[in-house]
C-alpha positions as CSV (number, residue, x, y, z in Angstrom):
1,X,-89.4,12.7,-38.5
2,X,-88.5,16.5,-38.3
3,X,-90.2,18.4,-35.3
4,X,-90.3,22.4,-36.1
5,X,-91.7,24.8,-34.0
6,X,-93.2,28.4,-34.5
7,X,-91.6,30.6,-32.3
8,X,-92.0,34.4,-31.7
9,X,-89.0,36.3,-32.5
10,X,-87.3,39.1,-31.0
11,X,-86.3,41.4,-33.6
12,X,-84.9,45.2,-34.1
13,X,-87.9,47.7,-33.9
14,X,-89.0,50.2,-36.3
15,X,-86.6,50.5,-39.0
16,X,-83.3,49.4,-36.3
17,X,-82.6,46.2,-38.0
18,X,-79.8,48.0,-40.1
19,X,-78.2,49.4,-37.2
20,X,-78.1,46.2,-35.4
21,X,-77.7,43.2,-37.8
22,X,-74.4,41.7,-38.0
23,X,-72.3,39.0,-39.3
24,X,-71.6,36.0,-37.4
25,X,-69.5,36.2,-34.4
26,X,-67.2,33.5,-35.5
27,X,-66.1,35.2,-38.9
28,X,-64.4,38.4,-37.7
29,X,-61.3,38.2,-35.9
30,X,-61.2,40.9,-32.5
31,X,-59.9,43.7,-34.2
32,X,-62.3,43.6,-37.2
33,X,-65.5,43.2,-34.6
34,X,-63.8,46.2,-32.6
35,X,-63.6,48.2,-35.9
36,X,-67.4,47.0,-36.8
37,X,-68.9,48.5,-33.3
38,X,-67.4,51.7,-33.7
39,X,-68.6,52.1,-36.6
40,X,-71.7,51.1,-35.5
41,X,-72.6,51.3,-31.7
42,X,-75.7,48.9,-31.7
43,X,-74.3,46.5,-33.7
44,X,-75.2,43.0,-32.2
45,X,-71.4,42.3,-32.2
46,X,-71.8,44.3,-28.6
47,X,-73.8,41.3,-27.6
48,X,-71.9,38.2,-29.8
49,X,-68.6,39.3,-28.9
50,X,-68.7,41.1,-26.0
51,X,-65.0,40.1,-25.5
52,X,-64.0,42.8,-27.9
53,X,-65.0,45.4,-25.4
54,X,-62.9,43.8,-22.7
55,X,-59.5,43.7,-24.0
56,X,-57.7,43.6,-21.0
57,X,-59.8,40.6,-19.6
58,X,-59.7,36.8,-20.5
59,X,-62.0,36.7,-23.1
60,X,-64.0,33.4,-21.1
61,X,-64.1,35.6,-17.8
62,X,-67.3,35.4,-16.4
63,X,-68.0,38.8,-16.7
64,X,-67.6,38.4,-20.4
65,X,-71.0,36.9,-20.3
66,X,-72.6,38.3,-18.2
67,X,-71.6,41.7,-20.1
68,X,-73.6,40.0,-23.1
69,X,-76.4,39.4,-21.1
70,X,-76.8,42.9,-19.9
71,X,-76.2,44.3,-23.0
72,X,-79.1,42.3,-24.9
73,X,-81.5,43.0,-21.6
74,X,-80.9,46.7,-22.2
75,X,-82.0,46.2,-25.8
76,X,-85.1,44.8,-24.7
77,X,-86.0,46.9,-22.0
78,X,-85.3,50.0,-24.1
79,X,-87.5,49.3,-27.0
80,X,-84.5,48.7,-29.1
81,X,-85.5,45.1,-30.0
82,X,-89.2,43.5,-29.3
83,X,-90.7,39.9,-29.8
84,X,-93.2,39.4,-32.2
85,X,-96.9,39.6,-30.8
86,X,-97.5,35.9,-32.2
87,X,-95.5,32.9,-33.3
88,X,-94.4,32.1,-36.5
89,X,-92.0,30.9,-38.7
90,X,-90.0,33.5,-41.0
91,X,-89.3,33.4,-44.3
92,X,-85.2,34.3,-44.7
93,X,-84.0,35.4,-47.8
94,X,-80.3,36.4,-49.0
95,X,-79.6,38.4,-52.3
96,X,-76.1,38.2,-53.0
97,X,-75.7,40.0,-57.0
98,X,-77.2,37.3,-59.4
99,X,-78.1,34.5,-56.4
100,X,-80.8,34.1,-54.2
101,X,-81.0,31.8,-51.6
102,X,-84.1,31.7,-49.2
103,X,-84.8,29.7,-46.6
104,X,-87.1,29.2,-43.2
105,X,-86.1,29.9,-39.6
106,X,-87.8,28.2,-37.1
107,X,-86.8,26.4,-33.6
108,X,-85.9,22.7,-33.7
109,X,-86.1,20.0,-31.4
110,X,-82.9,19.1,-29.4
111,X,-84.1,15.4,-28.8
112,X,-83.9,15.3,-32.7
113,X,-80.4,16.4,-32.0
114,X,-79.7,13.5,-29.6
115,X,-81.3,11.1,-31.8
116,X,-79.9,12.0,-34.8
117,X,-82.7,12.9,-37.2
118,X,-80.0,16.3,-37.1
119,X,-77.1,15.0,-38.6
120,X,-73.8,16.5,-38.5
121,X,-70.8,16.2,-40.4
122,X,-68.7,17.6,-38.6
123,X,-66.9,17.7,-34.9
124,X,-67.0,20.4,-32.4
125,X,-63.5,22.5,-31.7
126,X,-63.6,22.2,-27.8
127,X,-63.2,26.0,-26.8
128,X,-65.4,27.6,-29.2
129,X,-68.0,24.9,-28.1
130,X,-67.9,26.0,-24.5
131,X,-68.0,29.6,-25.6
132,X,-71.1,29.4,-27.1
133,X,-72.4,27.1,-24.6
134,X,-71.9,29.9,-21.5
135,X,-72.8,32.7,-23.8
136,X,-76.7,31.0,-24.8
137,X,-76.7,30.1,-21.1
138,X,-76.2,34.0,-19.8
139,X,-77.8,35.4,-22.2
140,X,-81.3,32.8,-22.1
141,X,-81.0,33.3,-26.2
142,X,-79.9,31.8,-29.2
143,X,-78.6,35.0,-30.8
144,X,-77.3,33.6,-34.3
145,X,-78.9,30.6,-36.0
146,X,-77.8,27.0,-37.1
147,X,-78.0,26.7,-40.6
148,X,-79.4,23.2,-42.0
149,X,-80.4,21.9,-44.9
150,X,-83.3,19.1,-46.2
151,X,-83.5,17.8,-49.6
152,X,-85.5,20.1,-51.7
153,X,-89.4,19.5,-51.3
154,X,-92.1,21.0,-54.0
155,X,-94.6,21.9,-51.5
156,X,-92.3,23.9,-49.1
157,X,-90.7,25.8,-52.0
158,X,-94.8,26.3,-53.5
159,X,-95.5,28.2,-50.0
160,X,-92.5,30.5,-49.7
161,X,-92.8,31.4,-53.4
162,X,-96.6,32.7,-52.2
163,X,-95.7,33.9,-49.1
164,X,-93.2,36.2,-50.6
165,X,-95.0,37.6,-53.8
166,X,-98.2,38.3,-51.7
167,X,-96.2,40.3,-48.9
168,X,-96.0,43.6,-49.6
169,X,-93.0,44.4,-48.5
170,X,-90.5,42.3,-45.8
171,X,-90.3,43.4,-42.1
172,X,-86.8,43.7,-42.3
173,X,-84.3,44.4,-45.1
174,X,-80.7,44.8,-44.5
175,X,-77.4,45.7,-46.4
176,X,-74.9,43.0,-45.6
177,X,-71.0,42.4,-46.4
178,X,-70.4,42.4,-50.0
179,X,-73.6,43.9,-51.2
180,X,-75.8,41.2,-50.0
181,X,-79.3,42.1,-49.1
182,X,-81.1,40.4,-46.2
183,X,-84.9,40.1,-46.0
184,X,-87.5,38.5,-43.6
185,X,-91.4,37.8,-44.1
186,X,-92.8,36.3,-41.4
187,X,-95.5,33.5,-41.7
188,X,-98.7,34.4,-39.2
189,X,-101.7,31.9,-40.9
190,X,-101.9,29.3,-38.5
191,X,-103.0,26.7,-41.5
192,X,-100.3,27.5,-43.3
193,X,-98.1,27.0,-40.2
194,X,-99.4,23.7,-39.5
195,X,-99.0,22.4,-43.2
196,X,-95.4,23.2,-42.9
197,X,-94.8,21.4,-39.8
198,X,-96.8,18.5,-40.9
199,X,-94.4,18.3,-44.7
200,X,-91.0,18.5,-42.7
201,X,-92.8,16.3,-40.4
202,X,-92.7,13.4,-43.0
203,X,-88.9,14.2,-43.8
204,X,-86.3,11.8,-42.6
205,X,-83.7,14.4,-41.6
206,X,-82.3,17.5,-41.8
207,X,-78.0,18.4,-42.0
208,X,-76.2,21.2,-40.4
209,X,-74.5,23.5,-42.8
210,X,-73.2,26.2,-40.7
211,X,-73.6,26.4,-36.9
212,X,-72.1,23.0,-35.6
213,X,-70.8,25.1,-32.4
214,X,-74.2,26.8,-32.2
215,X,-76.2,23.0,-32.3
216,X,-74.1,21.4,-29.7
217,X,-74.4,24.6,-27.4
218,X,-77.6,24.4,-27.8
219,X,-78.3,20.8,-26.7
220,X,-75.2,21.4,-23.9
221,X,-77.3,24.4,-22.3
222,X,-80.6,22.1,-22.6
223,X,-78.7,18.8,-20.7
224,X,-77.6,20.7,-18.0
225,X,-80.4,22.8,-16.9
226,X,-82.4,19.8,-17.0
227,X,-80.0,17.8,-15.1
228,X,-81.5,20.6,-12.5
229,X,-85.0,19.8,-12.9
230,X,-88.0,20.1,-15.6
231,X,-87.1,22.9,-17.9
232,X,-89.8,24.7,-20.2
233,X,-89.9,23.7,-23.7
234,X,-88.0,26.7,-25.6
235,X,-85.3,25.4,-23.5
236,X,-85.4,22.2,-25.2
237,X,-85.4,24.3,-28.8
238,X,-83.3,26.1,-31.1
239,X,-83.1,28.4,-33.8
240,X,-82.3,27.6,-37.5
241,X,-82.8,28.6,-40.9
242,X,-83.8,25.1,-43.3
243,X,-82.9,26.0,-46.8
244,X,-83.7,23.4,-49.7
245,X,-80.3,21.4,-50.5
246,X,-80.3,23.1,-54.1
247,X,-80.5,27.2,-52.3
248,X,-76.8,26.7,-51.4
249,X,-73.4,26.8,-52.5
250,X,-69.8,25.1,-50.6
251,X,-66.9,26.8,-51.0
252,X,-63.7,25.1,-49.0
253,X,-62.0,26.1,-45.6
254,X,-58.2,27.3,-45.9
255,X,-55.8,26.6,-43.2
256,X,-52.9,28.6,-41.8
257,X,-49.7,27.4,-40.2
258,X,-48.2,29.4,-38.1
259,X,-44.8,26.9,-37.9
260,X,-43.8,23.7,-39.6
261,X,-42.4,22.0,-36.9
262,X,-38.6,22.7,-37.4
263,X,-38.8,22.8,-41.2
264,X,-37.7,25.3,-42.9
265,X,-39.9,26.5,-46.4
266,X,-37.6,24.9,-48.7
267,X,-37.5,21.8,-46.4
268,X,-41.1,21.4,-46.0
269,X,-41.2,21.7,-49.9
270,X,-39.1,18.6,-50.3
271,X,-41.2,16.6,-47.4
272,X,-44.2,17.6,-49.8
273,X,-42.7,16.3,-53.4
274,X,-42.6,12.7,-51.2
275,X,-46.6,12.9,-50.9
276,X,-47.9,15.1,-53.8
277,X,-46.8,16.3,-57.6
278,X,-46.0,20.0,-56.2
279,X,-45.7,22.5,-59.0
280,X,-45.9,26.1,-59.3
281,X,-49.5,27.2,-59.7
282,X,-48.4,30.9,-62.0
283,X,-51.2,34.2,-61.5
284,X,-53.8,33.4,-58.9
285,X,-57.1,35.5,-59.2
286,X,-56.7,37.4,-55.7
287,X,-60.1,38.9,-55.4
288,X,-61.4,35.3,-56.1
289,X,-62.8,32.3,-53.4
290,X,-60.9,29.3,-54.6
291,X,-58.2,28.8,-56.8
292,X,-59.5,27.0,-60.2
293,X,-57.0,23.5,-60.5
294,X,-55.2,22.3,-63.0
295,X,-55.4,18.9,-61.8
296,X,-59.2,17.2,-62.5
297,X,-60.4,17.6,-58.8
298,X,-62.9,14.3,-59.4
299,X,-59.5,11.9,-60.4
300,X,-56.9,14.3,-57.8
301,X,-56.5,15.3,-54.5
302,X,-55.7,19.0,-55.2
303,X,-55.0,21.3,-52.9
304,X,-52.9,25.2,-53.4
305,X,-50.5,26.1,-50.8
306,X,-48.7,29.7,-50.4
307,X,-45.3,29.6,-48.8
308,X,-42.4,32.0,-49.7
309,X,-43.9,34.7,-51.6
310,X,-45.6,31.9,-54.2
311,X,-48.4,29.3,-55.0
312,X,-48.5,26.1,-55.7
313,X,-50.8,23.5,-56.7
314,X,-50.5,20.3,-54.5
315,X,-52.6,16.9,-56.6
316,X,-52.0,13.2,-56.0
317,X,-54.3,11.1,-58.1
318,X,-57.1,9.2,-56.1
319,X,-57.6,5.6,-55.1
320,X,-60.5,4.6,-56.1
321,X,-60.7,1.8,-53.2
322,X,-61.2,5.1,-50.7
323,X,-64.6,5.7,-48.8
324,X,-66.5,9.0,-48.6
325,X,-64.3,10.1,-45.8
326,X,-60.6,9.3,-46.2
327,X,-61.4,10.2,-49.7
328,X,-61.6,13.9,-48.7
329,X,-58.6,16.4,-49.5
330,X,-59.1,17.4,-45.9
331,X,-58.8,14.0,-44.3
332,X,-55.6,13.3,-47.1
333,X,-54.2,16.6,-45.7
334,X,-54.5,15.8,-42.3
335,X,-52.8,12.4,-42.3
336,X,-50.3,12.4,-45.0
337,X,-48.9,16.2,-43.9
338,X,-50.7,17.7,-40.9
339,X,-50.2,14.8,-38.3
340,X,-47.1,13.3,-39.6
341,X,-45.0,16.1,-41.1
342,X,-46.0,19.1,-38.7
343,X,-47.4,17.1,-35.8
344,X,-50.9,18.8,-35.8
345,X,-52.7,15.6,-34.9
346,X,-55.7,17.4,-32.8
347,X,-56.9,19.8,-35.7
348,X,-59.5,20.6,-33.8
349,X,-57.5,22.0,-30.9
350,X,-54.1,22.3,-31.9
351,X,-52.9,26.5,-31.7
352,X,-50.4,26.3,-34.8
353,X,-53.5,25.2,-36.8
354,X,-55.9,28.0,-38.1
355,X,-58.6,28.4,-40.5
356,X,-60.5,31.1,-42.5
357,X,-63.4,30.9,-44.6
358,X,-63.7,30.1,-47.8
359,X,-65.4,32.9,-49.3
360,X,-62.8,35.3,-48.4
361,X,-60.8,36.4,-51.3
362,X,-57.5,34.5,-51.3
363,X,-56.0,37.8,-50.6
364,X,-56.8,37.3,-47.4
365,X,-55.2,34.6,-47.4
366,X,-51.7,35.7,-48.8
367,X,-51.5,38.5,-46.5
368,X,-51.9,36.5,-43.4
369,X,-48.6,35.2,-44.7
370,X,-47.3,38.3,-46.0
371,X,-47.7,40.0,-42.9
372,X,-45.5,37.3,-40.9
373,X,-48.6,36.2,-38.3
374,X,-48.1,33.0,-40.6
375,X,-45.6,30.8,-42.6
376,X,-47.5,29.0,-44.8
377,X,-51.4,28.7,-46.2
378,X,-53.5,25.8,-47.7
379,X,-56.3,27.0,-50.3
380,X,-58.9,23.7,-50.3
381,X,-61.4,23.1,-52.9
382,X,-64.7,23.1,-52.1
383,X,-66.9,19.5,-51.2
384,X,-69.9,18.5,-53.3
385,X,-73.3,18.8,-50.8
386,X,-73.8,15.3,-52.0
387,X,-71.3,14.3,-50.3
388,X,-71.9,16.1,-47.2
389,X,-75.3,14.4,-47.2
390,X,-74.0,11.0,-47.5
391,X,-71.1,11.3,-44.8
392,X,-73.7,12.5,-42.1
393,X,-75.9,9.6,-43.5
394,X,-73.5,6.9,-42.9
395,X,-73.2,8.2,-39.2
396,X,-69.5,9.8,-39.9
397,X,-68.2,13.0,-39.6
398,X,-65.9,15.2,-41.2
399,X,-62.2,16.6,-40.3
400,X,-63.1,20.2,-38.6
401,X,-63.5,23.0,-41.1
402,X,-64.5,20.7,-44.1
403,X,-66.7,22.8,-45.8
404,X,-68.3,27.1,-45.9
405,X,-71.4,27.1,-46.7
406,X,-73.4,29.9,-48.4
407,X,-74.9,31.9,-47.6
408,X,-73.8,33.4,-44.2
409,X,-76.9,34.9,-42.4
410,X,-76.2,37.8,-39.6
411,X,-77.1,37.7,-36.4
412,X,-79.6,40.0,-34.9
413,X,-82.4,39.7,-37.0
414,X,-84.3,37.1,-35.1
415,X,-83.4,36.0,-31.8
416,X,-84.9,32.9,-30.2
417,X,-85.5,33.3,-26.1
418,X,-85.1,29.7,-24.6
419,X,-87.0,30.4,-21.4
């Protein structure tokens, strides 16, 4: 059983959502998020990464956090953003050229957390955890939502469709990165509130997409106030966005190396040919997400790696006698090259171990490498949502960075108060 709860929103006034919507804090490095408030000096990076106005302090000072806090206190007390007069849940949709995806923010229950009717698929890394643990704890807000996703339901999809096409225009529209457009319709009628909670209410579970770090901050900031005492009940709530499991798309998650523990490229080529068929990939598409195999992805572990100037395509054919999990290019990464060629057995922790997202063109990637700050890259392909589903079903979880899901909402729009 799925609990979800109206809640009333704190959003950019007037016509300031533009000014102040913003991509996630955890997909910019500090330079870009520097670049992105200059730009624009109300963008809610002021208040997501605060760090990046600190640059000669430890980015987990204190004062770091307490800098967001002030920051998203002035916006309040200025006018700049105000909460909604009454509770509801908002209808979030993304237009990215030819795609829509729409889907529902709303707070969830942390119990359902803890009990596991949210299922995750995927472990926490331990700093970014904390990091967004002290930042919803200073600033009393989840600031950026958790995205999850429930297998598609007729009835929900029936009451956004006429929700949306008898709203005459959204409260908000934004321009996003790469020419997405952003829109949010909020959902007032209180019978129309209550049918949705009673329909997700007869839904066995829903499955984190994006915003594991956000969850688990979440719950952390929940346990230990009420290890203090009785706590109100937005404390013991958070803020997502449920989109039907057919409103999405998985790209993979790359990895960067920054050393391959003492080999050198041609080296670490040769300790490769003893796991995989490593070939020469040719032209890769640079202004594309993923690299598109040669190797049949459903019989081979494939995987593309960039090293010396060139690409090539990684495959070793599967065993069929594998499970959901060890059957994963990720988890065949990690324990036939990352923990026993390069030592990297903590990829959730370990510095010489980096990831970026997977829709990023793989220029990005090839520069990273280009430019020196690393030796070597690892283009994954993506995982089916299928799969996803049944790995957080069967109470497991994935290797860290397994999948990018789209789309990626910004932060800013809707803010959720937890006391």
């Amino acid at each position: 059983m799925v609990h979800i709860y109206r809640f009333a929103a704190v959003r950019p006034a007037g016509r300031r959502a533009q000014e102040i919507a913003s991509v996630p804090y955890d997909v910019v490095n500090e330079e870009e998020a520097r670049e992105m408030i200059q730009e624009n000096p109300l963008c809610f990076l002021r208040i997501s990464r605060s760090d990046v106005l600190m640059p000669d302090t430890d980015p987990y000072a204190d004062e770091v956090y307490e800098t967001a806090k002030k920051t998203f206190e002035n916006y309040c007390s200025e006018g700049i953003m105000v909460s909604d007069p009454v509770p509801a849940i908002y209808i979030y949709r993304v237009i990215q050229g030819a795609d829509q995806y729409t889907g529902l923010c709303c707070c969830l229950d942390v119990q359902d957390y803890e009990s596991g009717v949210i299922r995750r698929h995927e472990l926490t890394r331990y700093e970014k955890e904390e990091d967004r643990t002290r930042h919803i704890d200073a600033v009393n807000a989840n600031t950026g939502p958790v995205v999850l996703l429930y297998k598609v339901q007729e009835e929900v999809s029936a009451i956004i469709d006429t929700t949306i096409r008898s709203a005459s225009e959204p409260v908000a529209e934004v321009s996003g990165p790469q020419g997405t457009i952003h829109r949010i319709y909020p959902i007032t009628d209180s019978g129309v509130l209550d049918r949705l909670e009673s329909l997700f209410a007869a839904i066995p579970g829903l499955y984190i997409a994006d915003g594991h770090h956000r969850a688990k901050s979440a719950v952390n900031v929940a346990q230990r106030r009420s290890a203090n005492g009785p706590i109100p009940d937005e404390t013991r709530r958070f803020m997502g966005v449920l989109f039907a499991d057919n409103e999405v798309r998985v790209h993979g998650y790359s990895r960067l190396l920054s050393e391959l523990n003492g080999y050198t490229n041609e080296s670490f080529l040769d300790a490769l040919r003893a796991v995989f068929t490593v070939s020469p990939y040719g032209n890769v598409d640079l202004k594309a997400y993923q690299i598109q195999p040669h190797s049949d992805p459903l019989s081979y572990h494939v995987m593309h790696l960039y090293i010396s100037g060139q690409w090539y395509e990684c495959s070793r054919q599967r065993d069929p006698g594998t499970d959901n999990i060890t059957g994963l290019d990720v988890a065949y990464l990690q324990d036939h090259v990352l923990t026993p060629l390069l030592g990297i057995s903590d990829p959730r922790g370990d510095p010489r171990l980096q990831y970026l997202g997977g829709a990023r063109p793989l220029a990005d990637l090839q520069t990273r490498v280009e430019s020196g700050e690393f030796v070597a890259a690892i283009a994954m392909q993506p995982v089916g949502v299928g799969t996803v589903f049944a790995i957080a079903d069967a109470g497991y979880v994935m290797p860290p960075k397994s999948t990018w899901f789209e789309p990626k909402l910004l932060s800013g729009l809707m803010i959720h108060k937890i006391s």
